[in-house]
C-alpha positions as CSV (number, residue, x, y, z in Angstrom):
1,X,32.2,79.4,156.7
2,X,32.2,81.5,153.7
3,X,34.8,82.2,152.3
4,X,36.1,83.3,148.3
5,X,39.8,81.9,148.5
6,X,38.7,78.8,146.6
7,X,37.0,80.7,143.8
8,X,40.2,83.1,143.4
9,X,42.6,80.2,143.8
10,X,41.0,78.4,140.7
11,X,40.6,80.9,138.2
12,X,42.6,80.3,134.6
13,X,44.8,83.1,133.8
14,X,43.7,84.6,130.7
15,X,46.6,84.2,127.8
16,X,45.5,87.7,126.6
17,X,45.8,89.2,130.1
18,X,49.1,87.8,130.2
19,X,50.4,89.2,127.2
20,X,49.0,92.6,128.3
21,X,50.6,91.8,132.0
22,X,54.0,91.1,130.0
23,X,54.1,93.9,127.0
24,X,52.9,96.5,130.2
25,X,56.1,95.1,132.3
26,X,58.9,95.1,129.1
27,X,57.5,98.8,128.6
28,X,58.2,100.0,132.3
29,X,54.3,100.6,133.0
30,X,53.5,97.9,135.1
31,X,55.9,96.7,137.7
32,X,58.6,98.5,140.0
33,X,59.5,102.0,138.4
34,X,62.9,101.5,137.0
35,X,63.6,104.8,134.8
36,X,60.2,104.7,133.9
37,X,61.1,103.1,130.8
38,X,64.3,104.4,129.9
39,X,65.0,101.4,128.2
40,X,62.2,101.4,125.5
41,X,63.0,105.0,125.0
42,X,66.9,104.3,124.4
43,X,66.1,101.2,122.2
44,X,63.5,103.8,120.1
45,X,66.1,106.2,119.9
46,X,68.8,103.9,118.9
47,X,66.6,102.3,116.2
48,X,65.7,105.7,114.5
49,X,69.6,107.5,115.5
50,X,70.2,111.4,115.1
51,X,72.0,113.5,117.1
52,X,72.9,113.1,120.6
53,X,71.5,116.3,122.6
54,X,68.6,115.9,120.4
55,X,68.3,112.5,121.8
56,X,69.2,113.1,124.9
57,X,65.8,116.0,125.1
58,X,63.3,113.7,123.1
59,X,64.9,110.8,125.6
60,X,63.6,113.1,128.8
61,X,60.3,114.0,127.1
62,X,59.7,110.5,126.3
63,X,60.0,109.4,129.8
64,X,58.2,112.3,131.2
65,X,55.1,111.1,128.7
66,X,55.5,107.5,130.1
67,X,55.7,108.0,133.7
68,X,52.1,110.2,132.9
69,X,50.7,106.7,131.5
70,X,52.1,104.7,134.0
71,X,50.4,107.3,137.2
72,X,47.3,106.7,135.1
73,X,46.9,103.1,135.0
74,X,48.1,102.6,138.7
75,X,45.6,105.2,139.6
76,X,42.9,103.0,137.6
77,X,44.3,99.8,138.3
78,X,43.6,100.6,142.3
79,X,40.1,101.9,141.8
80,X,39.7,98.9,140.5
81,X,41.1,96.5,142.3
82,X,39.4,98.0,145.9
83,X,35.7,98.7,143.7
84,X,36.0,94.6,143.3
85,X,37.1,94.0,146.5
86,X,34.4,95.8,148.1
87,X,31.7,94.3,146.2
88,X,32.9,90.9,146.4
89,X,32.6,92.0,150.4
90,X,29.4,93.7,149.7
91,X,28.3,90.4,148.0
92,X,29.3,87.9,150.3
93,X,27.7,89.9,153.4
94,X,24.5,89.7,151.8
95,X,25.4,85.9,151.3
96,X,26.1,85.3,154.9
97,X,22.6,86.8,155.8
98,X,21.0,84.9,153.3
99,X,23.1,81.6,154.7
100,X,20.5,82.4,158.1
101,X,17.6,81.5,156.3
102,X,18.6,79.4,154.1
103,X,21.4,77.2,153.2
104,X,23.8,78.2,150.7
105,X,26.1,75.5,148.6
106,X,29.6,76.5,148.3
107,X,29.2,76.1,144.7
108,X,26.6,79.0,144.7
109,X,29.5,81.2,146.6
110,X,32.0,80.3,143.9
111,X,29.3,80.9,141.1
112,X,28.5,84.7,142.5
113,X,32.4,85.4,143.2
114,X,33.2,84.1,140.1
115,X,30.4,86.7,138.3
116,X,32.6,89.2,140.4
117,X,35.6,89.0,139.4
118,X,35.2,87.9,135.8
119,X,33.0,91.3,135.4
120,X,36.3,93.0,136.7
121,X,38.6,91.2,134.6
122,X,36.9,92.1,131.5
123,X,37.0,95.7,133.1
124,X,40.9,95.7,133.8
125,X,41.3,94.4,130.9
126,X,40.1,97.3,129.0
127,X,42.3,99.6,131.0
128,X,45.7,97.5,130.1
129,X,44.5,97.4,126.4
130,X,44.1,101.2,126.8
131,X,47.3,101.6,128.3
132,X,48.9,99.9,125.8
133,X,48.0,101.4,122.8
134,X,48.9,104.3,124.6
135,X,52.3,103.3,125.1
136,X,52.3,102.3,121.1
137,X,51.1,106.2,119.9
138,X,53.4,107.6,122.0
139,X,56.5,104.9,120.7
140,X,54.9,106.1,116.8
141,X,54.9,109.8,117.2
142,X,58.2,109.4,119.0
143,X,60.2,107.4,116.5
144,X,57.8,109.0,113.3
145,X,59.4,112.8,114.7
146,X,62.9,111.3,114.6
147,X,62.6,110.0,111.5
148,X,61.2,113.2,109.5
149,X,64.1,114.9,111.3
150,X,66.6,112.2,110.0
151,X,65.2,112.1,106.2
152,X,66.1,115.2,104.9
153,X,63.9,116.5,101.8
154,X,65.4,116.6,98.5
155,X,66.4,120.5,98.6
156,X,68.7,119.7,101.1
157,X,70.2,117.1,100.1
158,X,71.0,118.8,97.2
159,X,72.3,122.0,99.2
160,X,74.4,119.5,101.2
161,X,76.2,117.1,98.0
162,X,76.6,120.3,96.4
163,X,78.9,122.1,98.8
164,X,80.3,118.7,99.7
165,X,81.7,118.2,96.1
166,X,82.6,122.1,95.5
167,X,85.0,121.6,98.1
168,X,85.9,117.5,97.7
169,X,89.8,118.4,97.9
170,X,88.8,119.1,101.9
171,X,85.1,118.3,102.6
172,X,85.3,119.0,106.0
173,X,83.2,122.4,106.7
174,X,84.2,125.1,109.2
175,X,81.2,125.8,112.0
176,X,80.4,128.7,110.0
177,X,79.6,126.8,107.1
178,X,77.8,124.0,109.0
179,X,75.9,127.1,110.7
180,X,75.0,128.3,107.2
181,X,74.0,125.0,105.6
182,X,72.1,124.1,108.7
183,X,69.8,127.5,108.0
184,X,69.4,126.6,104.6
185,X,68.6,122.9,104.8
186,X,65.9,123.7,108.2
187,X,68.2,121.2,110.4
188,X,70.4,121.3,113.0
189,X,74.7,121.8,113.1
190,X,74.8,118.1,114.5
191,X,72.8,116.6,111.9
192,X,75.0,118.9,108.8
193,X,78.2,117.2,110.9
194,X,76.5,114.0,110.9
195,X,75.7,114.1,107.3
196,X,79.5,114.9,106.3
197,X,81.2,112.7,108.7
198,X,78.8,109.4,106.5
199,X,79.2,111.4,103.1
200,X,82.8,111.4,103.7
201,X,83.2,107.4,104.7
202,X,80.7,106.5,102.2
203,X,82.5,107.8,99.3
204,X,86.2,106.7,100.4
205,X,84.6,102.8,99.8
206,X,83.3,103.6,96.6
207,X,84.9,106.5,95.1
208,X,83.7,104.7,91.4
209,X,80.5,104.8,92.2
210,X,79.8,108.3,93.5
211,X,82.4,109.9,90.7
212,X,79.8,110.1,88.5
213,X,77.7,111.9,91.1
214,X,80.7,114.5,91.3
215,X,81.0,114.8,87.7
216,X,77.1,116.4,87.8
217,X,77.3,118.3,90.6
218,X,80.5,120.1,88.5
219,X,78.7,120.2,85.9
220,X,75.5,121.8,87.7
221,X,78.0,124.2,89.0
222,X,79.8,125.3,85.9
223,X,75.9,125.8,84.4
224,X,75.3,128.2,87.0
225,X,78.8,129.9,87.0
226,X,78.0,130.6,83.4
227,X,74.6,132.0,83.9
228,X,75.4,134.0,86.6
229,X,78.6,135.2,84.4
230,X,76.1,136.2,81.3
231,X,73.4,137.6,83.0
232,X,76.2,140.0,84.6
233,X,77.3,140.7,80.7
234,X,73.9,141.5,79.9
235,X,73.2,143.9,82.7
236,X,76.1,145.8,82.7
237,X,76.7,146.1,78.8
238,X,73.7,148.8,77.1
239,X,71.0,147.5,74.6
240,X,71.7,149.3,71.3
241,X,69.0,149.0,68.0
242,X,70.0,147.7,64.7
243,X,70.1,148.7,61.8
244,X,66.4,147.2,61.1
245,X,65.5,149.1,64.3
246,X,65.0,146.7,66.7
247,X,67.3,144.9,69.4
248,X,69.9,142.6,68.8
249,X,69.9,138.7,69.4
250,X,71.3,137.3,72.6
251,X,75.1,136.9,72.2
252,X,76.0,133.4,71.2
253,X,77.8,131.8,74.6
254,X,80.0,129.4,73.7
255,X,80.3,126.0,75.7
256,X,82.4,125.8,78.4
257,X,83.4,122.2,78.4
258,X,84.3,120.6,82.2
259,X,88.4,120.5,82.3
């Protein structure tokens, strides 16, 4: 009788098949839907931090994006799995009529089932590969989004250390001010909070270290008080000529040293 157990009993598994078979599992692709990989998304979101209802969005659109990928390669994995199964049908129907007029070895079955099913294994193969570099962009773009969020440019970090050490007696802004700051860094009120509460712990260890950091940003403040101050001289007080017909010189400003 002919049958293809024997073939399908004795094929190697493939190490790279496995690994694809295992990575697909760890991500929530393959396997029973548990989440829909909830996990990989908490463990991405942990990795890069940020804010929590932040997280908590990017979390659910994360998920939704996975369990698209997963419906996908199930959908393709079944196609599959019954186009094999009814050729290797197909196949061994033709073999059985063959086996009528003349006799067939059970080596020739396993030969022609093995053609089968390698020719679908290289095919399923593809679509796990594909599914996983899937699953690898949409890890990238989702930790890559978290971290521009989380590196701030270098405007507003500025706009942040200066306000912070302006008001270092009590560095602790009102939600007005963290609504403000937020609009002028282009970030959220969490992350402005977020930044305080690790400014604040960082410089109580190692208020040396970041006291010459305060000393410039006083002195960055006192440059612009006094500019601000002189400019208002200048605008309010009229030009007058001299006696050689012209304008005077700028006023001389003395320095205002840093008490």
């Amino acid at each position: 009788m002919l049958s293809i157990r024997g073939a399908q009993e004795e094929e190697p598994t493939d190490p790279q098949l496995m690994r694809l078979d295992n990575m697909l599992l760890a991500e929530g692709v393959a396997g029973p839907e548990k989440g829909g990989g909830s996990a990989a998304a908490a463990a991405a979101a942990a990795a890069s931090g940020g804010a929590g209802s932040d997280n908590s969005v990017e979390h659910s659109d994360y998920r939704a994006k996975l369990s698209q990928i997963r419906q996908i390669y199930h959908t393709e994995l079944e196609k599959y799995e019954q186009a094999c199964n009814e050729f290797t049908t197909h196949v061994m129907n033709l073999l059985r009529e063959q086996s009528r007029t003349r006799p067939i070895s059970p080596k020739e079955i396993e030969r022609m089932v093995g053609i089968i099913h390698r020719k679908f294994s290289s095919i399923q193969m593809q679509l796990k590969q594909s599914t996983c570099e899937a699953v690898m962009i949409l890890r990238s773009r989702f930790l890559d989004a978290r971290r521009k969020r989380r590196n701030f440019n270098k405007q507003a970090t500025e706009i942040l250390n200066e306000y912070f050490y302006s008001h270092l007696s009590n560095p602790y802004p009102s939600e007005e001010a963290k609504e403000e700051l937020a609009k002028k860094c282009g970030i959220t009120v969490s992350q402005v909070s977020n930044w305080f509460g690790n400014k604040r712990i960082r410089y109580k260890k190692n208020i040396g270290k970041f006291q010459e950091e305060a000393n410039l940003y006083a002195a960055k403040t006192a440059v612009t008080a006094t500019n601000v101050s002189a400019h208002g001289s200048q605008a309010n007080s009229p030009s007058t000529p001299n006696s050689a017909g012209g304008y005077p010189s700028p006023c001389y400003q003395p320095d205002r040293r840093i008490q």
